[in-house]
Each structure stands twice: as C-alpha cells, then as structure tokens.
ZAMARGU-4260 file (C-alpha; in steps of 0.2 Angstrom, whole numbers, plus 5000, padded with zeros to 4 digits):
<rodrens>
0) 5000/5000/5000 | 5010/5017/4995 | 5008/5029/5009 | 5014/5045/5001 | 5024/5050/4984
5) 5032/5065/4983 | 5044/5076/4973 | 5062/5080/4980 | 5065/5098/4983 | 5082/5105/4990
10) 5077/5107/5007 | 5075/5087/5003 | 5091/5086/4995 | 5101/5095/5007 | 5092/5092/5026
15) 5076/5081/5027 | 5062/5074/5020 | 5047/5084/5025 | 5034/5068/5025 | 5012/5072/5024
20) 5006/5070/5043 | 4992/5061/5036 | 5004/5046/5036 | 5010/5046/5053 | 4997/5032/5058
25) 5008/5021/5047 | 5023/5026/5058 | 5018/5016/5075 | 5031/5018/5090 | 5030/5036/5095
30) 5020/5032/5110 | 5024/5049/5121 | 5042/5050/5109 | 5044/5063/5094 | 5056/5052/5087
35) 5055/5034/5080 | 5067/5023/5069 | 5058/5015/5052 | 5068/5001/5043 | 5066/5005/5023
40) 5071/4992/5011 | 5074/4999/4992 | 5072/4988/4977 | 5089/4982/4978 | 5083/4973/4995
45) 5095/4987/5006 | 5089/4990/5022 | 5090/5009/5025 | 5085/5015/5043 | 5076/5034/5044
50) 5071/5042/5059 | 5056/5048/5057 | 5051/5062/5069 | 5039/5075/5072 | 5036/5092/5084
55) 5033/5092/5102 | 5021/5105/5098 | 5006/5109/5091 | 5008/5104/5072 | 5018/5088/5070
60) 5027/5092/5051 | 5034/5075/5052 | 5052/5073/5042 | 5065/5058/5040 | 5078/5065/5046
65) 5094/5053/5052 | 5099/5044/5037 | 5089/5051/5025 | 5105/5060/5019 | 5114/5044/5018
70) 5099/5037/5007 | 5101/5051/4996 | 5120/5053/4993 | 5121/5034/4990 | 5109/5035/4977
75) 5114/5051/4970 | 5095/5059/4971 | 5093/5076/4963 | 5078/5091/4965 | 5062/5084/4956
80) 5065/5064/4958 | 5051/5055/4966 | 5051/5045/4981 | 5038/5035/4983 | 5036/5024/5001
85) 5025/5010/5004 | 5019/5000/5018 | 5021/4981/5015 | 5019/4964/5024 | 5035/4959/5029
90) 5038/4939/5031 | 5046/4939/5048 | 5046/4956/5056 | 5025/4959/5051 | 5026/4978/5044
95) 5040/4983/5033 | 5042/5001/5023 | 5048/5000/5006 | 5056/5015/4996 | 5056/5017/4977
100) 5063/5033/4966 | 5060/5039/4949 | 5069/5051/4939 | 5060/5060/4924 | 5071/5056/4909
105) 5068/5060/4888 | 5065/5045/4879 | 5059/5046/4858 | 5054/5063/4863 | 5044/5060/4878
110) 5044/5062/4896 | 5044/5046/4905 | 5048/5041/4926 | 5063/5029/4923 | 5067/5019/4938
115) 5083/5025/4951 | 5081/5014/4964
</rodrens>
C-alpha cells in the first residue's frame, strides 16, 4: 500500500524529507516519543534506517531525518525525483516500509519516470 509520493525539493536534498502528517498512523512507535526509527528496504533489498520524527508542539510536520541524507547521497537523488514509500507485509518482522525513486528522463521525445532505485 503506497503511503505517500512525493517530489524532492532542495530542502530534501540537502536536510530532510518533509513527510504528509496524514501518514503518521503508518509510523507506529511514538507512543509519548517525537522520534521513532523506520527500517526501509529499496528495490535492491537494502535495508536503510530513517528516523522519522515529528514536533513536540502543536503541528507535527513529520520529516525523516537521520539517514535520509545517507539514502540520498548513495543513490545520488537530485531536485524533482520522486520517492515513493509503501507500507508492505513483511515475512518475519510483520510491517516493513519500502522506498522506490523515479527520475523524469527524455525517451523518443517524451517524458517518461525511469526507475533509480
């Protein structure tokens, strides 16, 4: 089940992934925490680990933050990829997060979304 797609911008790039608060009830594990640790597995089957945190305050403007920046200098993402995440039934662990990207590319003089990851 994709949870959210989403087009890199340089804040992206260069800090964090600001991620839509309506998919925080995919996130489980705050519990009375702001921060929480996701396990994302790409295409290849790497297992990448985000921290996924949110506000002590009033709005939550959730973000992966811890090593999202890792994700994205190994995969060399750039400004306007898409990332998409999705939720998915893991075998032994029960819930897994999986993480695809896309890059816009000219093909026979059309725009197409080529794989990257």
């Amino acid at each position: 089940m994709e949870l959210f797609i989403k087009r890199l911008t340089q804040t992206d790039i260069d800090k964090r992934l600001a991620i839509p608060t309506n998919s925080l009830v995919y996130f489980p594990g705050f519990r009375g925490n702001h921060s929480v640790e996701l396990k994302v597995k790409d295409k290849s089957h790497r297992l990448w680990t985000f921290r996924c945190s949110i506000r002590k305050k009033r709005y939550l403007k959730p973000v992966f933050s811890s090593g999202w920046l890792e994700f994205i200098r190994n995969n060399n993402l750039r400004i306007g990829d898409k990332v998409s995440v999705r939720l998915e039934q893991g075998h032994l662990s029960g819930v897994e997060y999986g993480i695809e990207v896309q890059r816009k590319i000219r093909l026979l003089g059309k725009d197409v979304w080529a794989d990257v990851l």
